[in-house]
C-alpha positions as CSV (number, residue, x, y, z in Angstrom):
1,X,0.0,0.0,0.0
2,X,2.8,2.5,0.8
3,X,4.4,1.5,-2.7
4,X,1.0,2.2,-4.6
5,X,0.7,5.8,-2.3
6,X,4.7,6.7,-3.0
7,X,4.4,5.9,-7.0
8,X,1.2,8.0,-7.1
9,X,2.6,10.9,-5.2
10,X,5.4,11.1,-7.5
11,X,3.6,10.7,-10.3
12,X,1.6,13.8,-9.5
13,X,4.5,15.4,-8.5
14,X,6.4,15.2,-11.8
15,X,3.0,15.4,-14.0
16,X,2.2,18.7,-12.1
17,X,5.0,20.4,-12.5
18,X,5.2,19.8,-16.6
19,X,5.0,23.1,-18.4
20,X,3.0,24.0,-21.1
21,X,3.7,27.1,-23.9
22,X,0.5,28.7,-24.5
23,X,-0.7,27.6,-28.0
24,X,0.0,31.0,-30.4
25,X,-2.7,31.8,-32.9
26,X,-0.5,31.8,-36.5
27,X,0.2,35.0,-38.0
28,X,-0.6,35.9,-41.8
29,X,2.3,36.2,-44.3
30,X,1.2,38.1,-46.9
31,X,1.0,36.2,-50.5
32,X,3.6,37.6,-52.7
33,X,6.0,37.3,-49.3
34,X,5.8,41.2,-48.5
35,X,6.1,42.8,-45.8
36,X,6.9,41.5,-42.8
37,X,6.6,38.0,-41.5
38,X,4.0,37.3,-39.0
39,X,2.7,41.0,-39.8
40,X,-0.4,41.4,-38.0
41,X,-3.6,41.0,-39.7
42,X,-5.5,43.9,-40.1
43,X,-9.2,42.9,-38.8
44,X,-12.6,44.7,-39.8
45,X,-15.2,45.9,-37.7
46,X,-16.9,43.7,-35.2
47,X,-19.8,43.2,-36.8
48,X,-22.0,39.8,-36.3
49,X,-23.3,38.5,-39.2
50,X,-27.3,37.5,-39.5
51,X,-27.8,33.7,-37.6
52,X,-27.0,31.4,-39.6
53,X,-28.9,27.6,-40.2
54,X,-26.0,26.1,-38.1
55,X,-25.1,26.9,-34.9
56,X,-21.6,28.9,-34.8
57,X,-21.2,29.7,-31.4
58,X,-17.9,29.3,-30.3
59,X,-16.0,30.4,-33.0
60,X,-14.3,33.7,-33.5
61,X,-15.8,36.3,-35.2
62,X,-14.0,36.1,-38.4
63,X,-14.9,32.6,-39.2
64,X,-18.4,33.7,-38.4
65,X,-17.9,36.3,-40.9
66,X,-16.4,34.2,-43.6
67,X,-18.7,31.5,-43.1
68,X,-21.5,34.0,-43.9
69,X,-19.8,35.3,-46.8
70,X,-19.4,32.0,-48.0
71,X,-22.9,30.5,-47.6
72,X,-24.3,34.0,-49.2
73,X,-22.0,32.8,-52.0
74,X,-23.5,29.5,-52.3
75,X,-26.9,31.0,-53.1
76,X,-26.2,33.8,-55.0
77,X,-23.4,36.2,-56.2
78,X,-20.5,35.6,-54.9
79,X,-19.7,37.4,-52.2
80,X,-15.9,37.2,-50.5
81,X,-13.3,39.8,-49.2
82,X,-10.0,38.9,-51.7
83,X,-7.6,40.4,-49.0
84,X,-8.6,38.7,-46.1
85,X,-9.4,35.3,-48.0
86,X,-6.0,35.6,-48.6
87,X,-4.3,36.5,-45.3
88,X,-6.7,35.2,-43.0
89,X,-7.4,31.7,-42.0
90,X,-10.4,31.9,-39.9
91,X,-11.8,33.7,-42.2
92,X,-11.4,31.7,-44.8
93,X,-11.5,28.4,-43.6
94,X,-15.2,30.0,-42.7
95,X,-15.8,30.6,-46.1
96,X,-15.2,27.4,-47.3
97,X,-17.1,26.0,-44.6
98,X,-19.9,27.9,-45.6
99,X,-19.7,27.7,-49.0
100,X,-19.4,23.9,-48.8
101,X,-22.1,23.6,-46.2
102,X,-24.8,25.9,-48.3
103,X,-24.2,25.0,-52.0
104,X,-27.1,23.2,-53.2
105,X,-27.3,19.2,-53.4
106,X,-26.8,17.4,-56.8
């Protein structure tokens, strides 16, 4: 019983004192590689988009964005912001979320 209690107390010891580096969000490098790299992002206003069909809570705000840019595109004229398709993932991995999720059936 003392073995099983001593392996367990350093096992918590050594697991609790692990460090972690906080995860960093990637940076955007432009395209044609100007600038500099891991230039911030310029971000648009906060606005919300309408409520979508699917429920987006917990994403940020410019998935939410591309993903209703990209859905709008699905059903009608397309409908996309070229510079931050290109240097923003969130919002474009939204778009193509959207646009995949919204495109009619064959």
């Amino acid at each position: 019983m003392k073995r099983l209690f001593f392996s367990l107390a350093i096992l918590t010891a050594v697991t609790g004192c692990a460090v972690t580096e906080p995860v960093k969000k990637p940076t955007a490098v432009p395209p044609d590689g100007g600038g500099f790299v891991g230039a911030p992002v310029e971000t648009p206003p906060a606005v919300e988009p309408p409520r979508p069909k699917h429920n987006l809570s917990g994403f940020p705000l410019p998935y939410r964005q591309g993903y209703d840019d990209g859905c709008n595109s699905a059903q009608s004229a397309e409908r996309k912001d070229a510079q931050r398709f290109a240097r923003d993932m969130d919002y474009r991995i939204g778009w193509q979320d959207g646009y995949a999720l919204c495109a009619p059936k064959k």
